[in-house]
N, CA, C and O atoms as CSV, one atom per row, in Angstrom:
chain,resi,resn,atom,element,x,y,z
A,1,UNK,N,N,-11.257,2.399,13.005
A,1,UNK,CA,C,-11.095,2.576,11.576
A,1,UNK,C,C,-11.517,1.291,10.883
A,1,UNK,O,O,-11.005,0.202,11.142
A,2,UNK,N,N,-12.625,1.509,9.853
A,2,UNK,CA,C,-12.988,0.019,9.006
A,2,UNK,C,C,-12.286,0.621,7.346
A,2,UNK,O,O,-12.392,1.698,6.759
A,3,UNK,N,N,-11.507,-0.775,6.985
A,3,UNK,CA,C,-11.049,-0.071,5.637
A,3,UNK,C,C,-11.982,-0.334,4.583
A,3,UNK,O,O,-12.631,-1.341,4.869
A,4,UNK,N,N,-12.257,0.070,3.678
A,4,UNK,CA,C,-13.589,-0.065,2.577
A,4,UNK,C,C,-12.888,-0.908,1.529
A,4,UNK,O,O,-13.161,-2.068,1.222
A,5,UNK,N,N,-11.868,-0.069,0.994
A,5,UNK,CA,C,-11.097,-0.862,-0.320
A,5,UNK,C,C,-9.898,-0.146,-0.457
A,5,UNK,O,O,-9.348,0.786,0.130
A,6,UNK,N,N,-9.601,-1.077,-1.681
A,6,UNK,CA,C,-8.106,-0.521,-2.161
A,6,UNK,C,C,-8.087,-0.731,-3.313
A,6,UNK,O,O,-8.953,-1.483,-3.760
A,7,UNK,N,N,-7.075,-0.135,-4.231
A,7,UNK,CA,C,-6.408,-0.379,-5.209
A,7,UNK,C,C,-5.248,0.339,-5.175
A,7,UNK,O,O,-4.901,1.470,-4.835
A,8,UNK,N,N,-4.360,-1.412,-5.977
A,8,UNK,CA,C,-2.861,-1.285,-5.619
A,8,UNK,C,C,-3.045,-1.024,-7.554
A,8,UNK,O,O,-3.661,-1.664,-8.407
A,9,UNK,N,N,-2.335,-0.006,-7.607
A,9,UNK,CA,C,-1.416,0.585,-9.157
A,9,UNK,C,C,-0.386,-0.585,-9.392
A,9,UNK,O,O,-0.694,-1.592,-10.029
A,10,UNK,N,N,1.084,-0.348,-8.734
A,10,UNK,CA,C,1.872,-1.393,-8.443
A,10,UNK,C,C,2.569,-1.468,-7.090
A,10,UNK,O,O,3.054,-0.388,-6.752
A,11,UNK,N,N,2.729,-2.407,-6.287
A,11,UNK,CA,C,3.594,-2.439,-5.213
A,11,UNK,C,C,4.262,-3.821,-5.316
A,11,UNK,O,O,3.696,-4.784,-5.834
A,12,UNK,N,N,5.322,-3.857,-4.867
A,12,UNK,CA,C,6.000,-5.157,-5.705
A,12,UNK,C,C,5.560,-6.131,-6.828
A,12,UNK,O,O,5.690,-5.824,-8.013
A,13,UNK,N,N,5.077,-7.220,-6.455
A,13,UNK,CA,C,4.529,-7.904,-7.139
A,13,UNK,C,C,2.925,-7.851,-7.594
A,13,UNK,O,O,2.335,-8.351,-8.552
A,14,UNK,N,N,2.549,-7.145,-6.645
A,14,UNK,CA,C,1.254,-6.651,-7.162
A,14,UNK,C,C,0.990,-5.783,-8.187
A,14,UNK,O,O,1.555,-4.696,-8.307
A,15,UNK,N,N,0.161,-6.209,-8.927
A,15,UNK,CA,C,-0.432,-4.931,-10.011
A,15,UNK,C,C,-1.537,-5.041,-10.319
A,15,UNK,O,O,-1.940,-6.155,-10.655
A,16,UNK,N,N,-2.528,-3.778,-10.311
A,16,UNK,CA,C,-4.035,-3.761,-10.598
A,16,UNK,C,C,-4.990,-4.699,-9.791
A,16,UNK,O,O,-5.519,-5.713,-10.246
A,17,UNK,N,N,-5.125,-4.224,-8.565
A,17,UNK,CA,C,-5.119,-5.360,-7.837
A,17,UNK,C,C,-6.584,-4.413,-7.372
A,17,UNK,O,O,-6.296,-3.217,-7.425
A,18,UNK,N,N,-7.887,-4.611,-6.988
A,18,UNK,CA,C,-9.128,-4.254,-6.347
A,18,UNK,C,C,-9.387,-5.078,-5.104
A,18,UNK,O,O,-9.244,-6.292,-5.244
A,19,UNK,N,N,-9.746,-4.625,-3.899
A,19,UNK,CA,C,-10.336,-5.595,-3.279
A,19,UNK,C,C,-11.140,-4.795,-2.427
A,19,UNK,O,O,-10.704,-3.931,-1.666
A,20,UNK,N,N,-12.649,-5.198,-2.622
A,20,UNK,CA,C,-13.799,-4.515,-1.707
A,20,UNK,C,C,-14.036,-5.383,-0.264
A,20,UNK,O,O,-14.706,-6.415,-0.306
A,21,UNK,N,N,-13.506,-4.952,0.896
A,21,UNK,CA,C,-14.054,-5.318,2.113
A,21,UNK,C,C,-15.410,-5.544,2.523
A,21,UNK,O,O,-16.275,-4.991,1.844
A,22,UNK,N,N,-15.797,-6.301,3.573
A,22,UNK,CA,C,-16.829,-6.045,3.895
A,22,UNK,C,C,-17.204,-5.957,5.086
A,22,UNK,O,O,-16.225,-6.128,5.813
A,23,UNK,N,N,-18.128,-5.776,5.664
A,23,UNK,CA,C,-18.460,-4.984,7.139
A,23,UNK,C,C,-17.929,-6.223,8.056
A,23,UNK,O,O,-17.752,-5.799,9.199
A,24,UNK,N,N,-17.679,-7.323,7.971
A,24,UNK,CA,C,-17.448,-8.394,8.755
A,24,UNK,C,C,-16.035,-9.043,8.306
A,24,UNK,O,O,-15.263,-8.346,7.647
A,25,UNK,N,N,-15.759,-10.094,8.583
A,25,UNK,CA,C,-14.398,-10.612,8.812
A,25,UNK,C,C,-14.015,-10.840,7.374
A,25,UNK,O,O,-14.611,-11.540,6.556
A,26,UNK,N,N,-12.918,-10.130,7.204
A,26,UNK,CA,C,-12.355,-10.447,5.406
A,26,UNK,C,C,-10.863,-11.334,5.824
A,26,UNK,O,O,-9.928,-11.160,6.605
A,27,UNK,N,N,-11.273,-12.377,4.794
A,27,UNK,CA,C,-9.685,-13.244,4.938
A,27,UNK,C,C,-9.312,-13.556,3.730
A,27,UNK,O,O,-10.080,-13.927,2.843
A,28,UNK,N,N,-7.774,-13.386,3.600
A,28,UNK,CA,C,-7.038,-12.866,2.298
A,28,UNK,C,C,-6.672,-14.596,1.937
A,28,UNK,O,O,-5.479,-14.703,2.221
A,29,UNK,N,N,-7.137,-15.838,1.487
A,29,UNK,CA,C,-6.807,-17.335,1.122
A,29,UNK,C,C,-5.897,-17.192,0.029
A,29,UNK,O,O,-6.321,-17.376,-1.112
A,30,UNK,N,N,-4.654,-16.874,0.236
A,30,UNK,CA,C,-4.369,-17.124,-1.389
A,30,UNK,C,C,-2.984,-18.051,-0.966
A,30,UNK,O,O,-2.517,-18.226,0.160
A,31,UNK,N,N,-2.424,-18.665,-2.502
A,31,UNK,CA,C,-1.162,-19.616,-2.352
A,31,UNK,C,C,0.129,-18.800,-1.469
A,31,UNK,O,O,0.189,-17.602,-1.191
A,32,UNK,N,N,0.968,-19.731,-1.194
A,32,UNK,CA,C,2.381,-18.851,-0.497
A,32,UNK,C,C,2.832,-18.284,-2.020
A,32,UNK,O,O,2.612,-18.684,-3.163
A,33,UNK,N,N,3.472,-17.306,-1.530
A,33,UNK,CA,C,3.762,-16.142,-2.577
A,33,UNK,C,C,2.700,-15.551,-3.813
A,33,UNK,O,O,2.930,-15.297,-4.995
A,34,UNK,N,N,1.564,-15.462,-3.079
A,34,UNK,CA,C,0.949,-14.798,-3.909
A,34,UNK,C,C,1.167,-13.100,-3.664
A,34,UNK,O,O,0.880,-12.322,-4.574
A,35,UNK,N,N,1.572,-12.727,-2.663
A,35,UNK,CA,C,1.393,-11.469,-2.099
A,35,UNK,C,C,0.829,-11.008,-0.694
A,35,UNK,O,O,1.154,-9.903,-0.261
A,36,UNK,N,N,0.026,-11.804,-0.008
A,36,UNK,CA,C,-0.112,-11.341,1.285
A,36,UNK,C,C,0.260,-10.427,2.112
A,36,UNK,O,O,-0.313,-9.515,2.709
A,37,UNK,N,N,1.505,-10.891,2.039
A,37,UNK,CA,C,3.117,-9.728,3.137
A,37,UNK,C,C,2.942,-8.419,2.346
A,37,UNK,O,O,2.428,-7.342,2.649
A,38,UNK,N,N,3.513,-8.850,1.282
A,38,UNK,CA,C,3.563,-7.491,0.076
A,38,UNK,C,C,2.117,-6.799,0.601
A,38,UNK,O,O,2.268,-5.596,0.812
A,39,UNK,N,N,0.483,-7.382,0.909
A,39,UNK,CA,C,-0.209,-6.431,0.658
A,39,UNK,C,C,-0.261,-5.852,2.066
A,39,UNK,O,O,-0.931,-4.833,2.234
A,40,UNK,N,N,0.319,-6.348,2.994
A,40,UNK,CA,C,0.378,-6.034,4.081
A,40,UNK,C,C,1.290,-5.122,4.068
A,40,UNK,O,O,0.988,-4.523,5.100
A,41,UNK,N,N,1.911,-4.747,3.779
A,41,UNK,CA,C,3.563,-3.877,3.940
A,41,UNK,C,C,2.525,-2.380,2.930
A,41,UNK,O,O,2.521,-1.224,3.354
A,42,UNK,N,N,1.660,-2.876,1.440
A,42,UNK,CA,C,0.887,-1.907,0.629
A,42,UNK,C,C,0.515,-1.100,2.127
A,42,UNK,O,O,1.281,-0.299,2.663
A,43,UNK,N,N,-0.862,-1.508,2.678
A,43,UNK,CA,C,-1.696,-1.094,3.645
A,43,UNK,C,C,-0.557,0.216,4.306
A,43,UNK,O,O,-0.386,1.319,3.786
A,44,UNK,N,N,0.057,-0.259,5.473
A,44,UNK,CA,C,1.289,0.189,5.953
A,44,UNK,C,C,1.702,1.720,5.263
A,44,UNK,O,O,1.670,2.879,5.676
A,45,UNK,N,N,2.163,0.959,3.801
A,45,UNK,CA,C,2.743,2.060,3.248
A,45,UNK,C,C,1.867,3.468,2.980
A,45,UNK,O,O,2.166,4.654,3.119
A,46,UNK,N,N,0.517,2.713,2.481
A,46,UNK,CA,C,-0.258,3.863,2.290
A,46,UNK,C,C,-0.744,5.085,3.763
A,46,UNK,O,O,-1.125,6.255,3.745
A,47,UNK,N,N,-0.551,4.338,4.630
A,47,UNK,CA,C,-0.842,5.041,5.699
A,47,UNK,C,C,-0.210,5.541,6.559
A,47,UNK,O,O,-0.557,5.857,7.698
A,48,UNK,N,N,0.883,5.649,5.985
A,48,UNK,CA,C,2.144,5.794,7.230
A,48,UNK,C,C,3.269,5.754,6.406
A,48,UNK,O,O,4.396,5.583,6.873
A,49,UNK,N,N,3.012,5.926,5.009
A,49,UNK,CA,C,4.649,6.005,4.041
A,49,UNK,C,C,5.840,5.498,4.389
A,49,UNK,O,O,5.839,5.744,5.596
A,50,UNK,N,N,7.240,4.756,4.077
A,50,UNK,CA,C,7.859,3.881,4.418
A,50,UNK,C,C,8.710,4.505,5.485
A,50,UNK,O,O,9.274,5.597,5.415
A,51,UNK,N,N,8.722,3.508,6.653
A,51,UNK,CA,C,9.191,3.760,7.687
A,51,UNK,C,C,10.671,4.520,7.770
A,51,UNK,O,O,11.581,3.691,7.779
A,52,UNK,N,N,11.080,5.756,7.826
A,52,UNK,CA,C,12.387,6.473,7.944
A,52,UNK,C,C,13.084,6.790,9.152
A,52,UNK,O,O,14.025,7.546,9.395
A,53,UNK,N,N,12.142,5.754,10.092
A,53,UNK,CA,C,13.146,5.757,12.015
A,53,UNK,C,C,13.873,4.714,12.156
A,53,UNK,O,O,14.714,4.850,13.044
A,54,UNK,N,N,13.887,3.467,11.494
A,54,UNK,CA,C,14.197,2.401,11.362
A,54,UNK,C,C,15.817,2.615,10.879
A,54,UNK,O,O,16.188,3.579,10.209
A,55,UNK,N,N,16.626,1.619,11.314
A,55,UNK,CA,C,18.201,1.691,10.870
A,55,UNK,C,C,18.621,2.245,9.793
A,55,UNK,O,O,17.908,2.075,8.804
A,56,UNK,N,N,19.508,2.823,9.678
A,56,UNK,CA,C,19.991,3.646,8.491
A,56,UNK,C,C,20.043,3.016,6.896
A,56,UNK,O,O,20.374,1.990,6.302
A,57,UNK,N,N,19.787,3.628,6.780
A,57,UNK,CA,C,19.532,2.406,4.941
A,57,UNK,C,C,18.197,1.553,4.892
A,57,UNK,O,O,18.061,0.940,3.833
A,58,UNK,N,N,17.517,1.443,5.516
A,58,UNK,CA,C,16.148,0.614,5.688
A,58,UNK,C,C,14.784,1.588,4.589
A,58,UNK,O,O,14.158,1.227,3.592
A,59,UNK,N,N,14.781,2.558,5.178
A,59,UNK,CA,C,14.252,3.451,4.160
A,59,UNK,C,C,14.516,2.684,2.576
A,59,UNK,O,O,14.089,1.622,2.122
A,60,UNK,N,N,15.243,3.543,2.101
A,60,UNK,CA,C,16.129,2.593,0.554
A,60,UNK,C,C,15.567,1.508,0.222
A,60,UNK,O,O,15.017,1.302,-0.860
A,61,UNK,N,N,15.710,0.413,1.520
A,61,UNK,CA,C,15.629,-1.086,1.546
A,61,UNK,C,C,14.019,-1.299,1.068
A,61,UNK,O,O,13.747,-1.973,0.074
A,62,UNK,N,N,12.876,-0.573,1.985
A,62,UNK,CA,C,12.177,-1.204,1.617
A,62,UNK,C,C,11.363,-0.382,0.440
A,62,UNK,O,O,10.266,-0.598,-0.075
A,63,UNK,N,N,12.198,0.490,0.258
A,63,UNK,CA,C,11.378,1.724,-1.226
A,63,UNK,C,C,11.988,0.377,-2.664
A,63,UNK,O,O,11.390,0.110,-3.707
A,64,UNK,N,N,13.190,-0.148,-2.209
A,64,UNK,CA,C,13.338,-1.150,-3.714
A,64,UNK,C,C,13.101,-2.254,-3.503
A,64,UNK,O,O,13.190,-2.916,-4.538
A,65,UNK,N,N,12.818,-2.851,-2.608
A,65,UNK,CA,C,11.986,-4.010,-2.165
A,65,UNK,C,C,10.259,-4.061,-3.005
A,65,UNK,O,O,9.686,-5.040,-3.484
A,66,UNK,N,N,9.865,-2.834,-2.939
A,66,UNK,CA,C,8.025,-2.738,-3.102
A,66,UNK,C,C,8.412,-2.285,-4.712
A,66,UNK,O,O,7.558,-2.519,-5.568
A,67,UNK,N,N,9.378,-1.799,-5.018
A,67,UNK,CA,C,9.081,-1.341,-5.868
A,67,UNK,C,C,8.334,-2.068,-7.223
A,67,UNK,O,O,8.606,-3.268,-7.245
A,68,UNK,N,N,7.737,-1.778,-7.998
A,68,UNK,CA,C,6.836,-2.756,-8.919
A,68,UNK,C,C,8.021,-3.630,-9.835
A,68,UNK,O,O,9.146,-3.402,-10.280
A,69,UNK,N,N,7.238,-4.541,-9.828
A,69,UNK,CA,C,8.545,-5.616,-10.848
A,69,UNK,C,C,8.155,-5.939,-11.760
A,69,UNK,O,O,8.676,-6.947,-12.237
A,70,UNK,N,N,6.974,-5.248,-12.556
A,70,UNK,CA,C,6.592,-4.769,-13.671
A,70,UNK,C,C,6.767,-3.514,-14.452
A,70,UNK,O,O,6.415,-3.125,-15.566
A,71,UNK,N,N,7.431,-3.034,-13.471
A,71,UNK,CA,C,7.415,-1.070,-14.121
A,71,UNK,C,C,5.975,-0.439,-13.205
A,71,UNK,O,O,5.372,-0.771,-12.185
A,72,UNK,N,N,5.890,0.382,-13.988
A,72,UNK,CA,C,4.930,1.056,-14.085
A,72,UNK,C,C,4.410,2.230,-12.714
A,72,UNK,O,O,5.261,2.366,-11.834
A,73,UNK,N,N,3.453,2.814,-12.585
A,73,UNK,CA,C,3.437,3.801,-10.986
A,73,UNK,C,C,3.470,3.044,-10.073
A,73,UNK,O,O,3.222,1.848,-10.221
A,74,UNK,N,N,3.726,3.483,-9.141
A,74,UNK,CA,C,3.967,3.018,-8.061
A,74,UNK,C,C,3.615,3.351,-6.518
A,74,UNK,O,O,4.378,3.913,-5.732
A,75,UNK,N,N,2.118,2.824,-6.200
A,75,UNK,CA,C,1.382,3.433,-5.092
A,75,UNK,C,C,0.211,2.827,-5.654
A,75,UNK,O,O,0.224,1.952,-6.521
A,76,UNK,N,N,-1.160,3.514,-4.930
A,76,UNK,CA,C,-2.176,3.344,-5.509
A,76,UNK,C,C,-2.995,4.043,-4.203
A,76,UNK,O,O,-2.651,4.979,-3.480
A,77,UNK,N,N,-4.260,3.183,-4.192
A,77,UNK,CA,C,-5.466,4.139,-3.217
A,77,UNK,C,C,-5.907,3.349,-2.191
A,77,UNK,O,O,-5.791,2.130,-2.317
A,78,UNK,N,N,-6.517,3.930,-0.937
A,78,UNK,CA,C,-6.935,2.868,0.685
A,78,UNK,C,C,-8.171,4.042,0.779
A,78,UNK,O,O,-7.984,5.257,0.720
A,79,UNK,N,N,-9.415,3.388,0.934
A,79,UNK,CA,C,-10.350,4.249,1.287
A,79,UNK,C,C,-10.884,3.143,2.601
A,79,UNK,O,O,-10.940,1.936,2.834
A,80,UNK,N,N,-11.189,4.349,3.191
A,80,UNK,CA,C,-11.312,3.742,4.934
A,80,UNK,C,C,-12.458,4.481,5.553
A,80,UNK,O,O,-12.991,5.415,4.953
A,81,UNK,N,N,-12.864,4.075,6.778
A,81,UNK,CA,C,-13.909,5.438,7.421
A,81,UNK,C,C,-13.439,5.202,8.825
A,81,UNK,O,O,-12.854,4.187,9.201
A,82,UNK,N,N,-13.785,6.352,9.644
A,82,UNK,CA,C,-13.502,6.830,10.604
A,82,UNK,C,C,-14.868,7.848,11.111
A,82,UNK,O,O,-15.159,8.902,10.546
A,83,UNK,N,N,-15.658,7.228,12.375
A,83,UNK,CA,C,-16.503,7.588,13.074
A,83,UNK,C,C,-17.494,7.847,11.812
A,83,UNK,O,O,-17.598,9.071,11.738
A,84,UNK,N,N,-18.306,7.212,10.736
A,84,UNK,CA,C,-18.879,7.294,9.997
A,84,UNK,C,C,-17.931,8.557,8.775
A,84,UNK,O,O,-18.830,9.397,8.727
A,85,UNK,N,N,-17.331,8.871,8.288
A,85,UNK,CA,C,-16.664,9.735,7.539
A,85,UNK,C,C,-15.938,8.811,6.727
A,85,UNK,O,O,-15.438,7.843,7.299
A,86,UNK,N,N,-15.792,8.940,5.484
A,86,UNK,CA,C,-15.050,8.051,4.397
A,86,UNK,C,C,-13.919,9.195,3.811
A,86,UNK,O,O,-14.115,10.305,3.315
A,87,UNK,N,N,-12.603,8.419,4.093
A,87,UNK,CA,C,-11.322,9.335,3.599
A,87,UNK,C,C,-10.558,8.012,2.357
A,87,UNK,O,O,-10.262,6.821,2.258
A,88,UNK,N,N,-10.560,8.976,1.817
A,88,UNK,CA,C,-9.442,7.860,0.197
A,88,UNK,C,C,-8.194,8.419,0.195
A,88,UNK,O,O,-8.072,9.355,-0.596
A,89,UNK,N,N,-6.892,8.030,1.065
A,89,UNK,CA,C,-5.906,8.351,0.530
A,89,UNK,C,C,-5.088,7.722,-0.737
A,89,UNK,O,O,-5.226,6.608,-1.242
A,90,UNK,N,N,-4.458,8.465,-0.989
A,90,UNK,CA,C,-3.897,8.207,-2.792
A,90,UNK,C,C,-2.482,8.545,-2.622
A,90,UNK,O,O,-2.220,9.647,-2.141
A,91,UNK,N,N,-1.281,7.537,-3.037
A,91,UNK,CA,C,0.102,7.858,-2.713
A,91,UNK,C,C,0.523,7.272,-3.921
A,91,UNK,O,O,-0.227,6.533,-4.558
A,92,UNK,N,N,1.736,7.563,-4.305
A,92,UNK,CA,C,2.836,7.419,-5.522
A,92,UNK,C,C,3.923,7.466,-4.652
A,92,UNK,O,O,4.122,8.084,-3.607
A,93,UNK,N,N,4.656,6.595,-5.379
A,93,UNK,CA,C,5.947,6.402,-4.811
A,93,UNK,C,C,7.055,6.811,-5.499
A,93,UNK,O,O,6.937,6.577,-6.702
A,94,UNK,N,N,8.422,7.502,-5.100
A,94,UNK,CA,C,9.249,8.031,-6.232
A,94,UNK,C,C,10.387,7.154,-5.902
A,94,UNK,O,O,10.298,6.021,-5.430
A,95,UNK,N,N,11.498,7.813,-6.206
A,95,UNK,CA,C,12.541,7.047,-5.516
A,95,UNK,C,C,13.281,7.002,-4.839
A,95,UNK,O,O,13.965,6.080,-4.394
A,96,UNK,N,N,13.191,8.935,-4.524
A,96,UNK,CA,C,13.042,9.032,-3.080
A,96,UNK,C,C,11.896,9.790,-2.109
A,96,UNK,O,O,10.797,10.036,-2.605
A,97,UNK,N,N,12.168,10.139,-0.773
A,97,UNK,CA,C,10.925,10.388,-0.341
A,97,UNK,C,C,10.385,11.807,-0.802
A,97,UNK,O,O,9.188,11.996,-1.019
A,98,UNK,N,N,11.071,12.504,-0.897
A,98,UNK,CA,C,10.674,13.861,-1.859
A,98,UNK,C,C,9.964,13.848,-2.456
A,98,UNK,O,O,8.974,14.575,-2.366
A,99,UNK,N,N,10.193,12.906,-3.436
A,99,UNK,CA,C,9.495,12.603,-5.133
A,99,UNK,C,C,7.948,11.699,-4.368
A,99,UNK,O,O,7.297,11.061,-5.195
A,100,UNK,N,N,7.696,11.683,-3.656
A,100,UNK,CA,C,6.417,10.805,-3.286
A,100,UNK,C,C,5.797,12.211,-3.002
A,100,UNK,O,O,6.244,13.310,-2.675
A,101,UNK,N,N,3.758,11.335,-3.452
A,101,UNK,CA,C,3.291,12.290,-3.373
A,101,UNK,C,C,1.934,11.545,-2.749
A,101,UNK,O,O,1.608,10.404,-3.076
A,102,UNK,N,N,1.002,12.588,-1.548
A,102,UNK,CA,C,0.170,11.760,-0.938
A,102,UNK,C,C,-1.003,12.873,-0.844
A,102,UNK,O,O,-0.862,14.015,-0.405
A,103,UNK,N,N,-2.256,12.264,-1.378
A,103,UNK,CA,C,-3.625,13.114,-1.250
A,103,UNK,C,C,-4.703,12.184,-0.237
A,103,UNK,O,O,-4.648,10.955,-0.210
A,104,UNK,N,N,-5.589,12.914,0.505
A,104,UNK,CA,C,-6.384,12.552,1.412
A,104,UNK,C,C,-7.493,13.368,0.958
A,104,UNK,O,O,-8.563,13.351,1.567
């Protein structure tokens, strides 16, 4: 799987965030606490929605952890390819897992 791009809507501290990959080694340079983890945990989330095997209450934990600390939606888009094929998934986050909604 090579990922193409993203855009983060909001996930914690992130908001409106673009970033185009490229066919070779992408490295994320930014200050401590700019977001890194956060965009790492984004990735994650978009592809695998927040982990619900994990200890009881962890779910919760990390749905208000990401949640935007600006307001606003909450999710955004990961377009990726697989064996030459390009898929864009698109997720929103609610507040609980019900209320989330995920297109491919």
């Amino acid at each position: 799987m090579k990922i193409i791009s993203c855009h983060v809507d909001n996930f914690g501290k992130l908001s409106n965030l673009d970033i185009n990959f490229n066919e070779h080694v992408n490295i994320i340079n930014k200050p401590n606490g700019w977001g890194k983890s956060t965009l790492a945990a984004f990735f994650s989330a978009m592809l695998y929605g927040f982990d619900n095997k994990k200890e009881s209450g962890a779910l919760e934990k990390d749905r208000k952890k990401y949640q935007p600390w600006q307001g606003g939606p909450y999710g955004g888009r990961l377009t990726f390819e697989i064996d030459g094929k390009r898929y864009t998934i698109s997720r929103s986050f609610g507040n609980t897992e019900k209320t989330d909604e995920f297109h491919l």
